[in-house]
ZAZAGU-897710 format. One line per 3 residues: number of its first residue (from 1); their letters; for each residue x, y, z of C-alpha. Coordinates in steps of 0.25 Angstrom, whole numbers, plus 2048, in hexadecimal, padded with zeros to 3 digits. Layout:
N
NUM> A> X Y Z | ...
***
This chain:
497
1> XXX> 800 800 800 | 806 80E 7FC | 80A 817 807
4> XXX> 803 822 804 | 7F6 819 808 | 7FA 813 811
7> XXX> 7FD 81F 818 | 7EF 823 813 | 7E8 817 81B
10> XXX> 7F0 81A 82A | 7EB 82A 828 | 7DB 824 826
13> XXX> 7DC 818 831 | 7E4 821 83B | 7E0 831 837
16> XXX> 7E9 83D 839 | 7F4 838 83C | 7F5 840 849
19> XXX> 7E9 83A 84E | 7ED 82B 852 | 7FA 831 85A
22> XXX> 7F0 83D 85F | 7E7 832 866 | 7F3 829 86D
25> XXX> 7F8 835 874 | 7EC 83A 879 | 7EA 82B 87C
28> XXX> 7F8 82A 886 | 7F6 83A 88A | 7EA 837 891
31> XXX> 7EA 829 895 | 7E8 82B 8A7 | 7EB 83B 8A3
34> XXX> 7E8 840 8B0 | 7EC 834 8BA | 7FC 836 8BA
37> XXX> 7FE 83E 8C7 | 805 84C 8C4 | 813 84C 8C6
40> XXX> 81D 859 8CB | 81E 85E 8BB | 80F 85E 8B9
43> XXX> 80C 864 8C7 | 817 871 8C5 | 80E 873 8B7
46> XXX> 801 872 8C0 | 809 87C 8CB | 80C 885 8C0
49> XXX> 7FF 886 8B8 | 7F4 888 8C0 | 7FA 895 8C4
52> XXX> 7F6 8A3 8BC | 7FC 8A5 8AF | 802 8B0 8B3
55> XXX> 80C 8A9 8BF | 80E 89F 8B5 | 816 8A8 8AC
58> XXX> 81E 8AD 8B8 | 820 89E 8BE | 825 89B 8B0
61> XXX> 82F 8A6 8B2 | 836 89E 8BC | 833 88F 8BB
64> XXX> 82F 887 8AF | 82F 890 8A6 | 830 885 898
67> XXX> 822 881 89E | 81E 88F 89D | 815 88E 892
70> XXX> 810 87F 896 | 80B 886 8A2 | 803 891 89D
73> XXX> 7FD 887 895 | 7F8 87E 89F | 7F6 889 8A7
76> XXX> 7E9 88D 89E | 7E5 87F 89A | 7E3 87C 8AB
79> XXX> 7D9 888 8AC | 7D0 881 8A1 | 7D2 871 8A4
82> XXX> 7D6 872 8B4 | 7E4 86C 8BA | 7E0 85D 8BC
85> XXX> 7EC 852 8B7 | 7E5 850 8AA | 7E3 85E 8A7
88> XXX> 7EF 862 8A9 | 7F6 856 8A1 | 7EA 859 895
91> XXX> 7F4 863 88D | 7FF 85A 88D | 7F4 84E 888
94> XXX> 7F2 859 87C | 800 85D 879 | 806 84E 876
97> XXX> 7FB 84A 86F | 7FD 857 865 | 80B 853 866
100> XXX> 806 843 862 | 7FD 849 854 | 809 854 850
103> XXX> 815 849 852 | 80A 840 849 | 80A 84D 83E
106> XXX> 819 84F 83E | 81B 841 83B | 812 840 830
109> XXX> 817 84D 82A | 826 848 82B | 823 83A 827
112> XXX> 815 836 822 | 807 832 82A | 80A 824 830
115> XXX> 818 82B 835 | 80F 835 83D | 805 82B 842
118> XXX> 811 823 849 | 819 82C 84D | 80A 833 855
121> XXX> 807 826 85A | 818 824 85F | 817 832 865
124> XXX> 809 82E 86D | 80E 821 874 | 81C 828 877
127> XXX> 819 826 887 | 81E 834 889 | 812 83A 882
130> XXX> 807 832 88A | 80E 836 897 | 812 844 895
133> XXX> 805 848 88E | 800 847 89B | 80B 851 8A1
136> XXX> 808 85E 8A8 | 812 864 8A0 | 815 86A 894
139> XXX> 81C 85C 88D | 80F 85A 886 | 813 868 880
142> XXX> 823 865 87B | 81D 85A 873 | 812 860 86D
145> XXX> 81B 86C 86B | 826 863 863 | 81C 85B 85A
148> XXX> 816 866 856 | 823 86F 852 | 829 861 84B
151> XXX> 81A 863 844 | 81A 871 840 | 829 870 83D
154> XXX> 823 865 832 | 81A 86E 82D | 822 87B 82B
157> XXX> 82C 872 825 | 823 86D 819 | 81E 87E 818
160> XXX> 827 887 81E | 81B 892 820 | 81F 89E 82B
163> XXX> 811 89A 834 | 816 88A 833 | 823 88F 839
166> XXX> 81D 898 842 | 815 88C 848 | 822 884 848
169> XXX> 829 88F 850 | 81C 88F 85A | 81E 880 85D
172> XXX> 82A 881 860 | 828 88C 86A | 81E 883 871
175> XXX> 82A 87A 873 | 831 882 878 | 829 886 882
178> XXX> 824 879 885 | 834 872 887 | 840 87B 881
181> XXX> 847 86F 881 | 83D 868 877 | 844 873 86C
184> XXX> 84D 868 869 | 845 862 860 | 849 86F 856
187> XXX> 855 866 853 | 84B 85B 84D | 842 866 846
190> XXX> 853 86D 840 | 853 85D 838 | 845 85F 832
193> XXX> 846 86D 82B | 854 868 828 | 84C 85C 821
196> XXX> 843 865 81B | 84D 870 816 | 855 864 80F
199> XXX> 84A 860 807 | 844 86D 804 | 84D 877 804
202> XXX> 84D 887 80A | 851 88B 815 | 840 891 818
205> XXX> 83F 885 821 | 84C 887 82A | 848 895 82A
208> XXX> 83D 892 831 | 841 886 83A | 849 891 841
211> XXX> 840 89D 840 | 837 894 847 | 843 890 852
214> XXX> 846 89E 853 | 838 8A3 856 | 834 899 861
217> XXX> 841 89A 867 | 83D 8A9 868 | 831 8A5 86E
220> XXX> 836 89C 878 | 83F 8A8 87D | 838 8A9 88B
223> XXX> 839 899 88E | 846 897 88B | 84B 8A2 893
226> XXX> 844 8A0 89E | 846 891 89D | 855 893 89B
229> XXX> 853 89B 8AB | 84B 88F 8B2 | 852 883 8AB
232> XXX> 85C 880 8B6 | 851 880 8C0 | 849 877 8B8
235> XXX> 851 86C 8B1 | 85E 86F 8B7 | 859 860 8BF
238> XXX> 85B 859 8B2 | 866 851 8B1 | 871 851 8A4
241> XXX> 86E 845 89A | 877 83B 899 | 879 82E 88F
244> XXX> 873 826 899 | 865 82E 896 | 864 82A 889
247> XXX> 860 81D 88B | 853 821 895 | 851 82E 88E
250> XXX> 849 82B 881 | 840 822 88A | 83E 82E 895
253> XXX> 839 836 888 | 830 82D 882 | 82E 826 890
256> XXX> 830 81A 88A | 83C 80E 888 | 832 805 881
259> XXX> 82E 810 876 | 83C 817 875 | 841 808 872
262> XXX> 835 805 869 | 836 812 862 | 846 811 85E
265> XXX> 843 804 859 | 839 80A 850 | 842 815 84A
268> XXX> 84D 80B 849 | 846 801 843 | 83D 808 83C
271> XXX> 843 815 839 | 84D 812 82D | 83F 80F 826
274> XXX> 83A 81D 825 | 83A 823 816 | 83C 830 81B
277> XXX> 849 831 820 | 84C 840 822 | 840 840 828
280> XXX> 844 834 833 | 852 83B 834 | 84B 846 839
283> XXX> 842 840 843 | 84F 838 848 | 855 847 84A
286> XXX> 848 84D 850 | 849 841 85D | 856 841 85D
289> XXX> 85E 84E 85D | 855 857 865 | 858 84D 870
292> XXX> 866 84D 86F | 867 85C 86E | 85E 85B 87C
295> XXX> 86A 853 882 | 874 85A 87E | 86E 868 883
298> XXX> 86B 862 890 | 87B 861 891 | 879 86F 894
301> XXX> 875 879 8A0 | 869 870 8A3 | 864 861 89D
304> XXX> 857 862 895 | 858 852 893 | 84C 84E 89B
307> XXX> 841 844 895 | 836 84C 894 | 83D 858 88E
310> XXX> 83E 851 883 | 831 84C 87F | 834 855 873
313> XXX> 839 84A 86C | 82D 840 86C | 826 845 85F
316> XXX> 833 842 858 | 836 837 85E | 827 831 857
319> XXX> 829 838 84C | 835 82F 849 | 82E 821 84F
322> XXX> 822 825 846 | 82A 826 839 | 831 819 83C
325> XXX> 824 812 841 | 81F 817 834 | 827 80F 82B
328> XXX> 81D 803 82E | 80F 801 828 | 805 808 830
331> XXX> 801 7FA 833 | 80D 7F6 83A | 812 805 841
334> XXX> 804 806 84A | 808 7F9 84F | 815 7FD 853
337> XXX> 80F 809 858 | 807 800 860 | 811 7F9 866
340> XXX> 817 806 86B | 80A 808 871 | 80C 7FB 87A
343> XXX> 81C 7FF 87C | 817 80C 882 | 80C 807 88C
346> XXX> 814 805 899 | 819 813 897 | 80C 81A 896
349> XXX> 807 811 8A1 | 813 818 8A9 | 811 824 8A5
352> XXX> 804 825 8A8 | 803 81E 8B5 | 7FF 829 8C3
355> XXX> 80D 82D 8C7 | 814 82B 8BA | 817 839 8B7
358> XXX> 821 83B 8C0 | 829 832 8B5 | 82F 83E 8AD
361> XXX> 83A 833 8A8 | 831 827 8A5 | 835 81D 8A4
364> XXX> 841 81F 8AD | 83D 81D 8BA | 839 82A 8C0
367> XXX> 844 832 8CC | 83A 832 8D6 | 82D 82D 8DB
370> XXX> 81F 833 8D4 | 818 83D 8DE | 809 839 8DF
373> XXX> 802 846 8E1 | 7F7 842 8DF | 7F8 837 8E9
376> XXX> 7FB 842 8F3 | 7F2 849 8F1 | 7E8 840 8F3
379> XXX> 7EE 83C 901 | 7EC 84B 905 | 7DD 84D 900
382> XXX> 7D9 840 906 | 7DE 843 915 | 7DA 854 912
385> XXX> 7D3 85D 91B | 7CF 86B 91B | 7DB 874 921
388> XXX> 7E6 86B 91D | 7F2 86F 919 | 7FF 869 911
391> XXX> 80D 86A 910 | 817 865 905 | 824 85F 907
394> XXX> 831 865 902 | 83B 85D 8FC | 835 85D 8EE
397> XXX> 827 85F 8EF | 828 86C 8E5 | 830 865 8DC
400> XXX> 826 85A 8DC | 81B 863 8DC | 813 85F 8E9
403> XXX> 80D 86A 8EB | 808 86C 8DF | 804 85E 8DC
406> XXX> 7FF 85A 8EB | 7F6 865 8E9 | 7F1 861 8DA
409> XXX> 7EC 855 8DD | 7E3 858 8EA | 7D7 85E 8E9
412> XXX> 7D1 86C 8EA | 7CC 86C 8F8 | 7D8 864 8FD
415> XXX> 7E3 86C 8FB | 7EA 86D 909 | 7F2 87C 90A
418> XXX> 801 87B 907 | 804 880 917 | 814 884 912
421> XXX> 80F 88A 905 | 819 896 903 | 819 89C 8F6
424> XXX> 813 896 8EA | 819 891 8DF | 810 899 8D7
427> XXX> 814 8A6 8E0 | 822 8A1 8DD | 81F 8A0 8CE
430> XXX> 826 894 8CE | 824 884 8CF | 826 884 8DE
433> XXX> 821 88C 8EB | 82A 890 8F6 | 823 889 905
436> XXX> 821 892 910 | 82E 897 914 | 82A 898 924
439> XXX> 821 88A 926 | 81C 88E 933 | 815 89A 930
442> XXX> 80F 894 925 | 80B 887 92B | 7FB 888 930
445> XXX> 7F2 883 93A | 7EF 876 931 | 7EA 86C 938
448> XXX> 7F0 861 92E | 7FC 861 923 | 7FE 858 917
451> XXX> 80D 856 912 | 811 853 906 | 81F 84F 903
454> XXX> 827 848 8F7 | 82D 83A 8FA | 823 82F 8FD
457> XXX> 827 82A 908 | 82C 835 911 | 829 833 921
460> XXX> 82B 83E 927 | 822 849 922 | 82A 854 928
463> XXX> 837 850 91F | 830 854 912 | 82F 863 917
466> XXX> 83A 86F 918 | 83E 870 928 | 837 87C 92B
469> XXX> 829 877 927 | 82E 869 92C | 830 86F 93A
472> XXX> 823 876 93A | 81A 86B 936 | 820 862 940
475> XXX> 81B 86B 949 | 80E 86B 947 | 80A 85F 93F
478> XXX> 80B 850 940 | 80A 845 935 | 7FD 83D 936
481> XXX> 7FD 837 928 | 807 833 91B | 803 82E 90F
484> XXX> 810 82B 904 | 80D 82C 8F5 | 814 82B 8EA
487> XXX> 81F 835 8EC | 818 83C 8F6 | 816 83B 905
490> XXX> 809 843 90C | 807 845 91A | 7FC 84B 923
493> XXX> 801 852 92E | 7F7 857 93A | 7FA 862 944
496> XX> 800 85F 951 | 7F5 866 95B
***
């Protein structure tokens, strides 16, 4: 049977070929959507977006200012659909499945129909896509931002109009704004309109390639200065790669060992088949060479080399598995697709599962034990009365979040006051408050205390607090009940008459 209708029968029995990948990543995106507990990124989002607009922009001043535009975002959508785990996560559910029809387009405009249908349906089992498209946070966002400027990088290649650049320009802003890092993929986009100018000529479309680089890099101006101010406070924790990373580091993007296996089996296997062979050089160029030039930046001041900053790199990475795929019969590449379907399934069970986002390096065991929140929180609400008051540990309770994440999960009417509340994170215009700097004064005539502490399994309940407030509780308060969660340790204290 000719190609051509061949190709013709998988368009009418599968439709656009957008639609079949659009369907399997809403289909893992929302799969138990709201049943993960919240985790410390999601919770600093929640912190920072239910404030005004106005102290966002100032908070984004100081801390987190490559979320900036992320936040503002979600900031608006919460005042129409409200703050609950799905809500919240619904935006991220959207942006990876645009990200699953315009990686489906850009393979079928660099290669043909059945190389966009595969290389959608690679990009929606990718386990990565399933779980981060039910993050907090502005992932959903980079991928959508980077499938969309490979897309429109496509098209201002095949007409090289000023408003087709323009809007090139425009997606690469929102990538900018959404992970700087995730700008490496220009190295890949360099190949195509080299690609494109050796087969038709000019210098039109190199003109434009960089009048679009130059524009959005005048757009992301703000960011990158004030990103290039809070970068040592931020990721400065993240360590220098090393060779030894390679080997965990594909899997960590993709969370996956069984598809990373799969997948370089297909391109090796399959790959030498592919007709278009500029075309496949390319895709090899686009996977491969933004992540090397990642690793050799993060040599310097700081390390950008962590999984999820380089999630940039799946829709290349599919686009490549769908044009090898694609040099099967239809007949035979949906059953492969299918058995990468079965590879995948223990992975999105993970990822899935109530405390499994804590795993920011799936599937490498995660540094230290999920923080159950919500299990907390259901300790506190159960045993509440009217007057009570709380108190959280020091150690790391901010950078965990308790405070904000205790709090989230309780409900209205049984939300105990914060007794060693100083100043607000919000006041701070930052992700962290100050506590009461003299706990005596501050300290009340409650007749009951809940504590909540990182670490579950801690004994003492005056351990998990700074001396001063230790000292002061001790005072006045006995432990009368403990209850350990995951993570988390809760007490109720009662005053000492």
């Amino acid at each position: 049977m000719p190609q051509s209708v061949r190709t013709l029968m998988g368009r009418r029995l599968l439709g656009p070929v957008w639609l079949l990948p659009v369907l399997v990543t809403l289909l893992t995106t929302l799969y138990r959507l709201g049943n993960p507990v919240m985790w410390q990124d999601e919770l600093a989002t929640i912190s920072v977006v239910t404030r005004p607009a106005g102290k966002i922009l100032a908070t984004v001043q100081n801390v987190d200012a490559v979320h900036g535009l992320y936040y503002m975002a979600i900031h608006f959508w919460v005042t129409l659909a409200g703050d609950s785990p799905a809500a919240l996560r619904l935006p991220s559910v959207l942006a990876m499945t645009a990200g699953a029809a315009f990686t489906a387009l850009a393979a079928q405009r660099l290669f043909d129909y059945r190389a966009g249908l595969l290389a959608g349906l690679v990009y929606a089992l990718v386990p990565a896509i399933g779980r981060y498209g039910q993050e907090a946070r502005d992932y959903g966002m980079v991928v959508l931002a980077s499938s969309l400027a490979l897309l429109l990088l496509l098209r201002a290649l095949e007409r090289p109009t000023a408003l087709r650049w323009l809007c090139y320009a425009g997606a690469l802003a929102l990538s900018g704004y959404s992970n700087l890092v995730s700008l490496a993929y220009l190295a890949g986009h360099a190949a195509l309109v080299a690609l494109a100018l050796r087969r038709e000529g000019g210098r039109a479309r190199w003109i434009g390639f960089l009048g679009a680089g130059a524009l959005a890099g005048l757009l992301l101006i703000p960011v990158v200065t004030l990103g290039e101010k809070q970068a040592t406070r931020q990721i400065s924790w993240i360590p220098k790669p090393t060779v030894r990373d390679l080997a965990t580091l594909w899997p960590q993007i993709l969370c996956s060992t069984g598809l990373v296996v799969a997948l370089v089996a297909v391109v090796v296997l399959l790959g030498w088949r592919v007709r278009r062979r500029a075309e496949l050089a390319v895709a090899v160029v686009m996977t491969l060479v933004p992540f090397v030039a990642v690793w050799a930046l993060s040599y310097g001041s700081v390390s950008y080399v962590m999984p999820k900053y380089l999630f940039f790199l799946i829709p290349a990475v599919a686009l490549l598995a769908g044009a090898s795929l694609a040099t099967l019969r239809l007949r035979y590449a949906l059953p492969v697709a299918l058995a990468l379907a079965v590879v995948v399934i223990p992975d999105q069970r993970a990822l899935h599962g109530t405390l499994s986002h804590n795993r920011y390096q799936y599937p490498t065991a995660a540094p230290f034990t999920a923080l159950d929140y919500r299990a907390a929180a259901d300790v506190v609400a159960a045993g509440y009365r009217a007057g009570d008051g709380i108190v959280y540990g020091y150690g790391y309770a901010q950078w965990w979040e308790i405070q904000t994440g205790v709090p989230y999960y309780l409900p209205s009417g049984d939300k105990p006051v914060d007794v060693f509340a100083g100043t607000t994170a919000e006041q701070r215009n930052d992700l962290w408050g100050i506590t009461c700097p003299a706990p005596a004064r501050c300290l009340g005539t409650e007749p009951r205390l809940w504590l909540v502490a990182d670490g579950g399994h801690v004994v003492n309940p005056f351990t998990t607090v700074p001396k001063a407030e230790a000292n002061v509780l001790r005072a006045h308060y006995h432990e009368v009940l403990r209850k350990l969660v995951s993570g988390l340790s809760v007490f109720l204290l009662t005053r000492v008459h």
